[in-house]
Backbone as numpy.savetxt, mean C-alpha at the origin, in Angstrom:
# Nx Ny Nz CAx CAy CAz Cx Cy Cz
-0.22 10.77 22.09 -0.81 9.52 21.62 -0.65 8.47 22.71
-1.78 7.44 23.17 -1.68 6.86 23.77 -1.09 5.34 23.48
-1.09 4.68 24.80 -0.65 2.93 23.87 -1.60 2.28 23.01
-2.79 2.92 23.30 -4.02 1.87 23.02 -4.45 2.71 21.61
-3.61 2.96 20.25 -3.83 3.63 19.26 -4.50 2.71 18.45
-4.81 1.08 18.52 -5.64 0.63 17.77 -6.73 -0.05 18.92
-7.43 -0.20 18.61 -8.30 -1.28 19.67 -8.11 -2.97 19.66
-7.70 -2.75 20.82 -7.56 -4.20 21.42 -8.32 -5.61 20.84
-9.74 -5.27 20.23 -10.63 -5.78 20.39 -10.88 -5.97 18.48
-9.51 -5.48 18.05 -9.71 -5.71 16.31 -10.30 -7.11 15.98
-10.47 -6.94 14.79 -10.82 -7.99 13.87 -10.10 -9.63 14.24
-11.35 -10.53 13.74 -10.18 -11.65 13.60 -10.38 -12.40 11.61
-9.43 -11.80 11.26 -8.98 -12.16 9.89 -9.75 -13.66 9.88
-9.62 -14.48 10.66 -10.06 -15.84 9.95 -11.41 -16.26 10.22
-11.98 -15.69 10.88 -13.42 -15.97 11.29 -14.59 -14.97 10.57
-13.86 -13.48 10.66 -14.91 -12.32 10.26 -15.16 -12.07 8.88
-14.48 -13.47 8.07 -15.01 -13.22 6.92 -15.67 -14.69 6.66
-16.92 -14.73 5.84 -17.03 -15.77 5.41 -16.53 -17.23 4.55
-15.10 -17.19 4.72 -14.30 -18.18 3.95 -14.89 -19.53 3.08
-16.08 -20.10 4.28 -16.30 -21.43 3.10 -17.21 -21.14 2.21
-17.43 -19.62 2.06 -18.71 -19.52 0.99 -17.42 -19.22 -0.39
-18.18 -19.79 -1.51 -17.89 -20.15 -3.00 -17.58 -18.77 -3.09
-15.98 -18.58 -3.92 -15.67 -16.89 -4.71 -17.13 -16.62 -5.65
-17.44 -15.43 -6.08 -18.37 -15.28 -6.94 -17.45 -14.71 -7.86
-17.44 -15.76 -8.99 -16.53 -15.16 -10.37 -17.65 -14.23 -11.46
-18.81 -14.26 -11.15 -19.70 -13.46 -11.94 -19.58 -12.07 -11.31
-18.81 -11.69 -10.35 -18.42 -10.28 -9.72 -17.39 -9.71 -9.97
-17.26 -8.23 -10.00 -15.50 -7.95 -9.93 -14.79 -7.92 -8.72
-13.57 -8.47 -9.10 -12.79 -8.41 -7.92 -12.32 -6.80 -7.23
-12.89 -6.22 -7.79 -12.49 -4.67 -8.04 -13.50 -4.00 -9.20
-13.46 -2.72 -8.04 -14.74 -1.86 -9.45 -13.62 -1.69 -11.04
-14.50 -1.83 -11.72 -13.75 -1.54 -13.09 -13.51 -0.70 -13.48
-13.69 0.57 -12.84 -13.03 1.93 -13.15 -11.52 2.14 -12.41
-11.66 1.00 -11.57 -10.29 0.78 -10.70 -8.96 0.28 -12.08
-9.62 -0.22 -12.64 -8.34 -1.22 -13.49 -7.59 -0.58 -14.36
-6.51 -1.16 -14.45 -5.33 -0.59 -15.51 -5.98 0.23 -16.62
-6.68 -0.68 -17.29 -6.72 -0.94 -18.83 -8.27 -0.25 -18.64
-8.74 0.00 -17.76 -10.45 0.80 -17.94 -10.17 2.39 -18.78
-11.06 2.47 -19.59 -11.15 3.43 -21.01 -10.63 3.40 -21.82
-9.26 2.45 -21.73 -8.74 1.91 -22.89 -9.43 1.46 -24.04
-8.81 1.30 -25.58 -9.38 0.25 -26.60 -9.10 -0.93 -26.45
-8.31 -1.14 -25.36 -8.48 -2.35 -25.60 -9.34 -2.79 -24.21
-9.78 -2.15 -23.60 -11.03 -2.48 -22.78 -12.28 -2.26 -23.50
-12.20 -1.39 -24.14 -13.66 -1.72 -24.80 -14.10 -2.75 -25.87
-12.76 -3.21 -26.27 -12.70 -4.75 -27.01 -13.10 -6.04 -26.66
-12.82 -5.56 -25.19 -12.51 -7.22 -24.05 -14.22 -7.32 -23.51
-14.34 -8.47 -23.56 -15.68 -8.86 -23.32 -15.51 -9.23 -21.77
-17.59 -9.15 -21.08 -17.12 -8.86 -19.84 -16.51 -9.94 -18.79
-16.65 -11.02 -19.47 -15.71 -12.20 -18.67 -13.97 -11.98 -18.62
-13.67 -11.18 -19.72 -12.38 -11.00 -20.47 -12.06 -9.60 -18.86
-13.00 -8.61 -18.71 -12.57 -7.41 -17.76 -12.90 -8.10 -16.58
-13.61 -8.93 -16.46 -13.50 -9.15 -14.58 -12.19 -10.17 -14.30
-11.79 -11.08 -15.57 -10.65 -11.90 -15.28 -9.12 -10.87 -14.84
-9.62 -9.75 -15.51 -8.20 -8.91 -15.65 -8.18 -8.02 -14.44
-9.78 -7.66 -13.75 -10.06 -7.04 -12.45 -9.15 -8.28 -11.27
-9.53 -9.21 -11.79 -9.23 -10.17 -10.44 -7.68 -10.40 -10.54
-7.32 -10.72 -11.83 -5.61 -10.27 -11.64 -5.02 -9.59 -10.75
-5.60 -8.34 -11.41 -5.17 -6.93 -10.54 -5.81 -6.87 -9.06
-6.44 -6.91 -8.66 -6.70 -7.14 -7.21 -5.87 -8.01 -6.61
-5.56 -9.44 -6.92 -4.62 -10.48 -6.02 -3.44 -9.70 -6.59
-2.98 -9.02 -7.53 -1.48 -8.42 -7.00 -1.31 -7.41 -6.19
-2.49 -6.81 -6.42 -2.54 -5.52 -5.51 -2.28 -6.17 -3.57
-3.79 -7.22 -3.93 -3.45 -7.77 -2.28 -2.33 -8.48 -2.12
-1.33 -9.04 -2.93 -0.30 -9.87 -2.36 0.78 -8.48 -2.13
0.85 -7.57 -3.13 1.85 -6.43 -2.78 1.79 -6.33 -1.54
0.31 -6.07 -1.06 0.11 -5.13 0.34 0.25 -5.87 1.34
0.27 -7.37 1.47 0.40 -8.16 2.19 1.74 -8.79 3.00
2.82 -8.39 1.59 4.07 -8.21 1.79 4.72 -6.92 2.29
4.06 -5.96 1.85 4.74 -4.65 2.45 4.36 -4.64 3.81
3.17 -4.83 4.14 3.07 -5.07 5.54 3.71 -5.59 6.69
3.80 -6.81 5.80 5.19 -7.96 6.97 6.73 -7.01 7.18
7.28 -6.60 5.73 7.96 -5.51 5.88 7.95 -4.67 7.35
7.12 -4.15 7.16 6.78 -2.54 7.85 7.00 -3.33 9.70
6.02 -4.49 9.34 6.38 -5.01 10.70 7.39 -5.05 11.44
8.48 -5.96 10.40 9.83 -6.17 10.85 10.11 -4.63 11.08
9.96 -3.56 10.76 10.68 -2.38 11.17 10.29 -2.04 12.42
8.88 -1.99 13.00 8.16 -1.90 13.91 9.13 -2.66 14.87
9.07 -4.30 15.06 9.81 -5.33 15.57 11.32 -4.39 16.42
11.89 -3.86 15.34 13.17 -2.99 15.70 12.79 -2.15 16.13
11.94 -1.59 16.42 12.05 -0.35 17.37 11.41 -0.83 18.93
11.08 -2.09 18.68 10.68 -2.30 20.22 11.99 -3.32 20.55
12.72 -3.87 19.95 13.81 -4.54 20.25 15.00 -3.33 20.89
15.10 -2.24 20.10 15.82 -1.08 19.96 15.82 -0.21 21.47
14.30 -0.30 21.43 13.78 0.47 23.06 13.72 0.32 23.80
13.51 -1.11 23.79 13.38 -1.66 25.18 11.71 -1.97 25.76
11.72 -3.54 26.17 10.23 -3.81 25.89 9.28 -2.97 26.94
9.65 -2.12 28.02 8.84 -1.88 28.95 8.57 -0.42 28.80
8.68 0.15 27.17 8.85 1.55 27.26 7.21 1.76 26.74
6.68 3.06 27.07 5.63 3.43 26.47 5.30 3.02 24.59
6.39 3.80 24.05 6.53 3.58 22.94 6.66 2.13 22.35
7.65 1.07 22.95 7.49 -0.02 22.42 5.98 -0.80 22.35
5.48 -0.64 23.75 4.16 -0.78 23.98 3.26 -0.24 22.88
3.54 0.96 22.43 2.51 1.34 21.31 2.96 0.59 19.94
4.16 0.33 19.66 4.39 -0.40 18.70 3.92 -1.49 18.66
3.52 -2.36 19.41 3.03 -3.79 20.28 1.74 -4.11 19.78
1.09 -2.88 19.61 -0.63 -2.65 19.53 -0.53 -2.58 18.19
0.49 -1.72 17.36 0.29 -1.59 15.93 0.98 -2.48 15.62
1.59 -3.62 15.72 1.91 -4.45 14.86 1.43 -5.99 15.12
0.39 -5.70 16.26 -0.93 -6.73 16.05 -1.94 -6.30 14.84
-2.38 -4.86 15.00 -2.99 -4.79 13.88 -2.74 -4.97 12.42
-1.39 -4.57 12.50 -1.07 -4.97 10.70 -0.70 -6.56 10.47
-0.83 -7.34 11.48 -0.23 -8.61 11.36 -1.70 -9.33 10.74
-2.58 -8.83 11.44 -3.90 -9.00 11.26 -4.68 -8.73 9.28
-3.97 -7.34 9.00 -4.13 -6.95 7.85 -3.56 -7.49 6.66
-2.51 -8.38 7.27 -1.59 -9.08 6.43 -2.03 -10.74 6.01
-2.44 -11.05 7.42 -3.18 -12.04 6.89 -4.43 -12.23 6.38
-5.01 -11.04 6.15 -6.58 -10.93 5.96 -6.17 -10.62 4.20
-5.24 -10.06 3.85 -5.44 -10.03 2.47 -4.58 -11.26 1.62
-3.76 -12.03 3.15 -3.45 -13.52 1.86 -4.63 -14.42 2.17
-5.36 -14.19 2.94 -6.94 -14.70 3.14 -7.84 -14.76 2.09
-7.63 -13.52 1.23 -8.55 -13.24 0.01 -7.69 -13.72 -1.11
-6.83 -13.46 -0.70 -5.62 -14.16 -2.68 -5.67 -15.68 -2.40
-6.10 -15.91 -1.23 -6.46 -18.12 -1.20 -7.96 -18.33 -1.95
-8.21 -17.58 -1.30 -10.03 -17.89 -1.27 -10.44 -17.35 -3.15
-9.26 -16.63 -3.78 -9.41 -16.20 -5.21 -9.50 -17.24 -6.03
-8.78 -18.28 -5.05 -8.02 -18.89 -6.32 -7.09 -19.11 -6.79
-6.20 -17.69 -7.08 -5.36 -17.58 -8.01 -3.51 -17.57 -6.76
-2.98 -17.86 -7.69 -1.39 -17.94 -6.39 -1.00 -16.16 -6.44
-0.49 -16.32 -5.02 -0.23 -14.83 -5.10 0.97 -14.11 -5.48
1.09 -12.94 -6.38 1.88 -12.35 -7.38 3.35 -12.26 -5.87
4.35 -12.76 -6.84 5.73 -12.70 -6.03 6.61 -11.17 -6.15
7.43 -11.04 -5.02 7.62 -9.93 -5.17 8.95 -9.70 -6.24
8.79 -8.22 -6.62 9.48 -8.04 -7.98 11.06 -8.58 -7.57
11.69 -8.54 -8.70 13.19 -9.27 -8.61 13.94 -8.17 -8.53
14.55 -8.54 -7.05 15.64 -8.12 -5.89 14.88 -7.01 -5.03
13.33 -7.03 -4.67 13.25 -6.66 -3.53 13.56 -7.06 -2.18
14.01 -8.37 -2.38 14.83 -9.17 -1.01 15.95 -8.83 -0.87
16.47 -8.42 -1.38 17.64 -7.35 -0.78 17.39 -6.08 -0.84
16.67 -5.47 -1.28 16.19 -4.02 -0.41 15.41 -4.57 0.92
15.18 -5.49 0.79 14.47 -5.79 2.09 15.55 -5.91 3.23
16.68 -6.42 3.36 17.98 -7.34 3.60 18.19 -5.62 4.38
18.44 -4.84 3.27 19.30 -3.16 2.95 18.25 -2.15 4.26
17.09 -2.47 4.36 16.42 -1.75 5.49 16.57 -1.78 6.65
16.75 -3.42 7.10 17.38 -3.76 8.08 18.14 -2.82 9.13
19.16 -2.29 8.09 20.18 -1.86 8.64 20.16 -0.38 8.73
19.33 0.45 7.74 18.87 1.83 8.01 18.36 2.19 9.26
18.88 3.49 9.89 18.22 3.88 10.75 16.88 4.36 11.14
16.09 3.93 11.94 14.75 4.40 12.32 14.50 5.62 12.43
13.29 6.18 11.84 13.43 7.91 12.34 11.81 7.91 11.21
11.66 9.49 10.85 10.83 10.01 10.22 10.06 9.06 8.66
11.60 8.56 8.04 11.44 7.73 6.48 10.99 6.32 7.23
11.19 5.82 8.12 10.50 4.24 8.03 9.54 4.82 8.51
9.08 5.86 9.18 7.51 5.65 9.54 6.61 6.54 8.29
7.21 7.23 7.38 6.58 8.06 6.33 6.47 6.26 5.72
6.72 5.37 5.51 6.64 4.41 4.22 5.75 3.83 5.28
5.86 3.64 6.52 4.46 3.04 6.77 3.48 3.56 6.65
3.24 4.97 6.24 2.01 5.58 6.52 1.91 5.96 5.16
3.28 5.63 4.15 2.36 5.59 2.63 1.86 4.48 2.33
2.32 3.30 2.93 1.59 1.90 2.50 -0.21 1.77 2.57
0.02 2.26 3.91 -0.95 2.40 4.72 -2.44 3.48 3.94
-1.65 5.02 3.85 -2.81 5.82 2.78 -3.16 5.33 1.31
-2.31 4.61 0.36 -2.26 3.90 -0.84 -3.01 2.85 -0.94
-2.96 1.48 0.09 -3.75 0.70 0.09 -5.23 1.26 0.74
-5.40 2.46 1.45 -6.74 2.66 2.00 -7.50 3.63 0.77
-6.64 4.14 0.12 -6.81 5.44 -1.47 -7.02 4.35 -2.33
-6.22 3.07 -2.53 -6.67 2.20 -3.99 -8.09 1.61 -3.80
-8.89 1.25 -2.34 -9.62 0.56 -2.35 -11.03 1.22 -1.07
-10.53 2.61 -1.72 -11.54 3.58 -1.12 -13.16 2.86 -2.01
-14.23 2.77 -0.96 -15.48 2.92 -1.53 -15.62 1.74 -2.30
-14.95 0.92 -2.00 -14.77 -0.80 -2.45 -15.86 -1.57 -1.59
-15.59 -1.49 0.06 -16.42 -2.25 0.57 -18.09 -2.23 0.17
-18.60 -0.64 -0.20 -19.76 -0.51 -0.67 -20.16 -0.94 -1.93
-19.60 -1.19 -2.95 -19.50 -1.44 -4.16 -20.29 -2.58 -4.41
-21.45 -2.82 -4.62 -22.15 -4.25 -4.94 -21.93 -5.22 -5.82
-20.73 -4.59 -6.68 -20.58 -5.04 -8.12 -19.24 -6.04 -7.32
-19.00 -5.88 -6.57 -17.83 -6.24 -6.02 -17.72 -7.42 -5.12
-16.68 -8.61 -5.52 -17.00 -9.74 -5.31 -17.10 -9.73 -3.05
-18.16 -10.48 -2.63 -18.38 -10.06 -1.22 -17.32 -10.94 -0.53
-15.95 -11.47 -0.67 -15.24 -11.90 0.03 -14.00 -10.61 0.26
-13.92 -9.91 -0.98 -13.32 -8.97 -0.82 -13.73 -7.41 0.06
-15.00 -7.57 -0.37 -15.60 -6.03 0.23 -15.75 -6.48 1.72
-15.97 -7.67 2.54 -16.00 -7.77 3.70 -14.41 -7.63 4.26
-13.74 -8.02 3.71 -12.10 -7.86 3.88 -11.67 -6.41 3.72
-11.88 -5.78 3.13 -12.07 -4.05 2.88 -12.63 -3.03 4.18
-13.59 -3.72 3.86 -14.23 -3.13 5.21 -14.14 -3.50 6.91
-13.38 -4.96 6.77 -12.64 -5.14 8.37 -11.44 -4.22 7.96
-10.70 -3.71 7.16 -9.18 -3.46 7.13 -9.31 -1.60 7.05
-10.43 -1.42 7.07 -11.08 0.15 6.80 -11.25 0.39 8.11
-11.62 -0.30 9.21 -12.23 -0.48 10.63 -11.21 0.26 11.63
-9.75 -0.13 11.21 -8.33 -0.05 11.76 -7.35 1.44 11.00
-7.94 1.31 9.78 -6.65 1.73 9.05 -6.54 3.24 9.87
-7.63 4.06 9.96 -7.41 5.36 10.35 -7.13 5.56 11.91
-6.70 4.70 12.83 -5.92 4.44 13.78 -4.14 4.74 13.75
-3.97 3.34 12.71 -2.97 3.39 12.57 -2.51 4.60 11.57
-3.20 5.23 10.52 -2.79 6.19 9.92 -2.47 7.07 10.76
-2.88 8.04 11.54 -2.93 8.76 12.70 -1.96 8.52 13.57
-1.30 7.06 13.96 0.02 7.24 14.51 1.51 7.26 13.82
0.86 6.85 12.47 2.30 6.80 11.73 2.69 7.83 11.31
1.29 9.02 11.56 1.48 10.85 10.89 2.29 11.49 12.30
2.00 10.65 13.48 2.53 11.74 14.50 3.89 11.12 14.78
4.17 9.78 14.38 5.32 9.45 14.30 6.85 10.22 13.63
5.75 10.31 12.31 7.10 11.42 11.66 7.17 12.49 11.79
6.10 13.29 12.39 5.92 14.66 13.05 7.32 14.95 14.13
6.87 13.83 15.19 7.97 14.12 16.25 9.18 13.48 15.59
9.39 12.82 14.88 10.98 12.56 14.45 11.25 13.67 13.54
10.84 14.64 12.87 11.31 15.42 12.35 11.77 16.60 13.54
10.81 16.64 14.17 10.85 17.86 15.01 12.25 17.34 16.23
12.10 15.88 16.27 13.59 15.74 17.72 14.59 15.87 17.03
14.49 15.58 14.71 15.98 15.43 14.68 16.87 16.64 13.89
17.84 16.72 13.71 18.92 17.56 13.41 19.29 18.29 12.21
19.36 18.83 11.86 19.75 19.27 10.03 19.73 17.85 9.19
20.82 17.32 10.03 21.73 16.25 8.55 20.63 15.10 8.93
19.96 14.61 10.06 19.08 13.62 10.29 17.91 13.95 9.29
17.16 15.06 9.27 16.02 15.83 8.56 16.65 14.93 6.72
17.79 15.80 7.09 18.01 15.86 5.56 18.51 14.16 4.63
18.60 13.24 5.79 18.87 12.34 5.46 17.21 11.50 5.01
16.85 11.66 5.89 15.50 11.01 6.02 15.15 11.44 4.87
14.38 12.78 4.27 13.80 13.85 3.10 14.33 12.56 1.81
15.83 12.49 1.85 16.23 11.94 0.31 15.95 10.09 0.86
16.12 10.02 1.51 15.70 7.99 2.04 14.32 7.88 1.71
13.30 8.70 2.50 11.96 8.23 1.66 11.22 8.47 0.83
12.20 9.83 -0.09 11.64 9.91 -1.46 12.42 8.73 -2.30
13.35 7.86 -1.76 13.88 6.17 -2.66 13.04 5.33 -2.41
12.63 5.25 -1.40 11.75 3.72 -0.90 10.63 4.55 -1.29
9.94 5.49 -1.70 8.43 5.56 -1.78 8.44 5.44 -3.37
9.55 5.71 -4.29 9.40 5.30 -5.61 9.49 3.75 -5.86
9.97 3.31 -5.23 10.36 1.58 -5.19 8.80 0.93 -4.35
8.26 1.04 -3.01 6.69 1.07 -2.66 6.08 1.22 -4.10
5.72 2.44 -4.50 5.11 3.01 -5.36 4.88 2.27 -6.52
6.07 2.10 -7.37 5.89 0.87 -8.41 5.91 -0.28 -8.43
5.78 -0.69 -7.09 6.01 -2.27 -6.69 4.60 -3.52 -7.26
3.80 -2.55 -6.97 2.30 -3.72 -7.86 1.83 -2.87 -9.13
2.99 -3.46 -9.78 2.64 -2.67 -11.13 1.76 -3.99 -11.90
1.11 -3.21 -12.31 -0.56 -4.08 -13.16 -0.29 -4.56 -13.91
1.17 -3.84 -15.22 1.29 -3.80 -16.33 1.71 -5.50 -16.48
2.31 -6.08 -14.79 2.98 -7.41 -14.90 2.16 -8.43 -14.96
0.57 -8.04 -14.50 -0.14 -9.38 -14.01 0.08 -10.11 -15.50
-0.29 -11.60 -14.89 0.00 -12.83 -15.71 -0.88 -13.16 -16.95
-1.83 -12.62 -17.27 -2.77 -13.04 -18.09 -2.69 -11.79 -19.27
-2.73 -12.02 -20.64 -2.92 -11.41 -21.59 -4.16 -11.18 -22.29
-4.77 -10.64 -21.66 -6.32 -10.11 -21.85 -6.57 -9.02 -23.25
-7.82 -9.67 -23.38 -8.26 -8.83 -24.54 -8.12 -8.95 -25.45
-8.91 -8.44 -26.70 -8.65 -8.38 -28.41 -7.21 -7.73 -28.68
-6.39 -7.82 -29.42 -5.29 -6.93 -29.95 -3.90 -7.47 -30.36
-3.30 -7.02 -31.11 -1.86 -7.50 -31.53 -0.92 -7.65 -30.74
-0.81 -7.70 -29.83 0.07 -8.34 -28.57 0.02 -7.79 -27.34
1.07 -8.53 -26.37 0.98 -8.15 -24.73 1.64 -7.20 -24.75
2.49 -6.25 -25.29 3.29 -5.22 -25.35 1.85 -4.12 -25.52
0.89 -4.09 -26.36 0.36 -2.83 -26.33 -0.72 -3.04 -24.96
-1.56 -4.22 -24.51 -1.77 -4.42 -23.11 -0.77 -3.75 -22.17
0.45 -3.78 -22.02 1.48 -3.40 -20.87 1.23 -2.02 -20.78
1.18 -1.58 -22.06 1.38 0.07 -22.60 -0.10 1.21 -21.87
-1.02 0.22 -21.99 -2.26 1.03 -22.00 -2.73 0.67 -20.40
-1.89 -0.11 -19.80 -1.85 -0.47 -18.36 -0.76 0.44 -17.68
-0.26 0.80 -18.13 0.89 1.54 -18.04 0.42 2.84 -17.47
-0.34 3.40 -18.51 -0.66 4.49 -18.80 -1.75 4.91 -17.33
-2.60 4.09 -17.50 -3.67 3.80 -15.86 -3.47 3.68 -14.90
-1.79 2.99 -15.05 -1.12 2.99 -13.70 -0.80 4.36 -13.23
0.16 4.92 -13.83 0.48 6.17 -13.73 -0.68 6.51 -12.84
-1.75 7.08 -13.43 -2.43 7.94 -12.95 -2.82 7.68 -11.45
-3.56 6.10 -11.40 -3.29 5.63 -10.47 -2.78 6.18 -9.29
-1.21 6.11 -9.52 -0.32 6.45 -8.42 -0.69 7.40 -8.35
-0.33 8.41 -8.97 -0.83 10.00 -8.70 -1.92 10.13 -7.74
-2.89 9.63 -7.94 -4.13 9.64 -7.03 -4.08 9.07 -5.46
-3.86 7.49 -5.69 -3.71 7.58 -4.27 -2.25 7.82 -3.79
-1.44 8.26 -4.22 -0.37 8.67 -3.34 -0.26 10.19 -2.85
-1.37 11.03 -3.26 -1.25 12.12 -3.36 -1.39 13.04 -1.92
-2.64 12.54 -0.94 -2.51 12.33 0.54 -1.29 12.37 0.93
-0.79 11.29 1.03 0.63 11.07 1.70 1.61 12.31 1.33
1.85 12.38 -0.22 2.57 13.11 -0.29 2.52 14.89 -0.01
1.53 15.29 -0.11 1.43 16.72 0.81 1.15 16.35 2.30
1.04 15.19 2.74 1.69 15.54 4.17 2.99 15.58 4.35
4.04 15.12 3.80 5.20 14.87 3.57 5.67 16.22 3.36
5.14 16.97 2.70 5.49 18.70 2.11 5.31 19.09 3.26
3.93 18.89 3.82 3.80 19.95 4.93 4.83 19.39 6.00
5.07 18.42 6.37 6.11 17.88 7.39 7.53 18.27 7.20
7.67 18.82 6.30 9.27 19.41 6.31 9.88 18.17 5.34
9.22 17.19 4.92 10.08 16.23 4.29 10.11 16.15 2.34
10.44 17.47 2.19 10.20 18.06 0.64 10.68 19.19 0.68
11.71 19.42 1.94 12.44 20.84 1.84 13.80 21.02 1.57
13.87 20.48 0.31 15.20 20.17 0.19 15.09 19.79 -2.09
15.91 20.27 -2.97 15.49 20.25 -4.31 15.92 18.75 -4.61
16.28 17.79 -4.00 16.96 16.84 -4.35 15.60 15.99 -3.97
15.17 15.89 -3.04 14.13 14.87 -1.89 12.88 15.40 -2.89
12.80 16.56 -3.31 11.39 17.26 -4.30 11.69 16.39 -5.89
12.62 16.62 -6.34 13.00 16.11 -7.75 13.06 14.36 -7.38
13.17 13.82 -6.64 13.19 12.30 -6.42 11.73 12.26 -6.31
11.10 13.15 -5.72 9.52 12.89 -5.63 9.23 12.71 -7.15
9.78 13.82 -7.66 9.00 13.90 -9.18 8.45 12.34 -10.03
10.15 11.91 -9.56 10.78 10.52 -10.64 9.33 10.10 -10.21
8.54 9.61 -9.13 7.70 8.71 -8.25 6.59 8.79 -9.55
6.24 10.10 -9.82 5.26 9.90 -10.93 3.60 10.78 -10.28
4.05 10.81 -8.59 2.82 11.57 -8.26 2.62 12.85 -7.63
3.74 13.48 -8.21 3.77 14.51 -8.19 4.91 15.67 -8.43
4.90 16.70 -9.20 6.07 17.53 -9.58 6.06 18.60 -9.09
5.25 19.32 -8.28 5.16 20.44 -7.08 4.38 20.38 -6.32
4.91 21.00 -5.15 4.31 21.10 -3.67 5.17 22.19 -3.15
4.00 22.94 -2.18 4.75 24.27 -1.54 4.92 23.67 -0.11
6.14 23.98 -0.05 5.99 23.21 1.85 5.73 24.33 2.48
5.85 23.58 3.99 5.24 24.47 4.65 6.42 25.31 5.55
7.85 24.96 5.54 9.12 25.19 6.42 9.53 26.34 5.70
């Protein structure tokens, strides 16, 4: 892999979208087969001002999640060129990818301004798992969580930018962040390739059980069931949570599912402890590896 794994010549978040044009609230913020609560009864209750208010919920948490995990991922990036030393090949390639996600980060609190709505805070005491990463060692698991952030947000909002139904501040933001993503996907896969392959039994085996914890904690981090608004016909926000719940799930399963058979095939699921922590995640309960 070379230094130049994203192009120089990316996007600029504040110009390449049209910002002073008016949100269109007669659009979804998201296709509606995307949403929690789609096939539910109590979606077929909710009238259609009632499902695009609850689409646009769920989209600004989705984009504030991803906006924060990003900055995250950065700071890890940050440490490995602090770690390496600035004149190394590798830091250099880190250099390139963490212009691009800096870029991706502000392009989706770009769209949670331009919504409207304030953007969903992160769940209580991820600032100290945040604090707690810091100090973990670099290897195979910080670059597997960048490259699940990375397949999850490109799997939740697959076939978005085309979507007409779909409000056009978002689908242009989709589709600059679609432009990049399979760049950086591609180095964060060969990233954990060669850290598995340079490191050791107990390194392997450390990593395997570290990012089957942080990919269940990622994983449920923009949970739908929380957005702020109590939508729809029905006897309370408890059976809303429930039937959001339920969509979530699946959800995960879907787009995390990529990531996670590369993870099998990478040697990082060879182990019954790192497989059964996968399970807890919700997206998945077998995989044949490949070791």
């Amino acid at each position: 892999m070379t230094s130049r794994s994203v192009a120089v010549d990316g996007f600029d978040p504040e110009v390449d979208v049209d910002w002073s044009a008016p949100w269109r609230h007669d659009l979804y913020a998201m296709p509606p087969e995307r949403v929690s609560l789609y096939g539910s009864r109590i979606w077929v209750r909710m009238s259609e001002d009632e499902r695009r208010d609850r689409a646009l919920h769920e989209a600004v948490a989705v984009l504030s999640f991803g906006a924060y995990l990003i900055t995250v991922l950065v700071a890890t990036q940050l440490r490995r060129v602090s770690e390496g030393g600035l004149n190394t090949a590798p830091a250099r390639t880190a250099l390139v990818e963490i212009g691009g996600s800096t870029r991706a980060a502000v392009l989706f609190g770009r769209v949670v301004g331009a919504s409207g709505l304030p953007p969903y805070p992160l769940p209580r005491g991820t600032l100290g798992a945040v604090k707690f990463l810091a100090f973990v060692p670099l290897g195979a698991s910080s670059f597997g969580a960048s490259l699940l952030v990375e397949n999850t947000l490109t799997a939740t909002f697959d076939g978005v930018a085309r979507d007409e139904r779909v409000e056009p501040h978002v689908r242009q933001a989709l589709r600059l962040f679609a432009s990049e993503s399979e760049q950086r996907t591609a180095f964060a896969r060969e990233q954990v390739l060669n850290s598995m392959e340079r490191g050791n039994a107990v390194s392997r085996a450390y990593h395997r059980t570290l990012l089957a914890v942080v990919a269940d904690a990622l994983l449920r981090m923009p949970a739908t069931g929380r957005v702020r608004p109590t939508v729809g016909p029905g006897p309370g926000r408890w059976r809303t949570r429930r039937a959001a719940s339920r969509g979530e799930r699946a959800a995960r399963a879907r787009v995390a599912r990529q990531s996670a058979e590369f993870f099998a095939s990478a040697g990082l699921m060879d182990c019954g402890v790192a497989r059964r922590l996968w399970a807890l995640t919700g997206t998945t309960t077998r995989f044949t590896t490949a070791r």
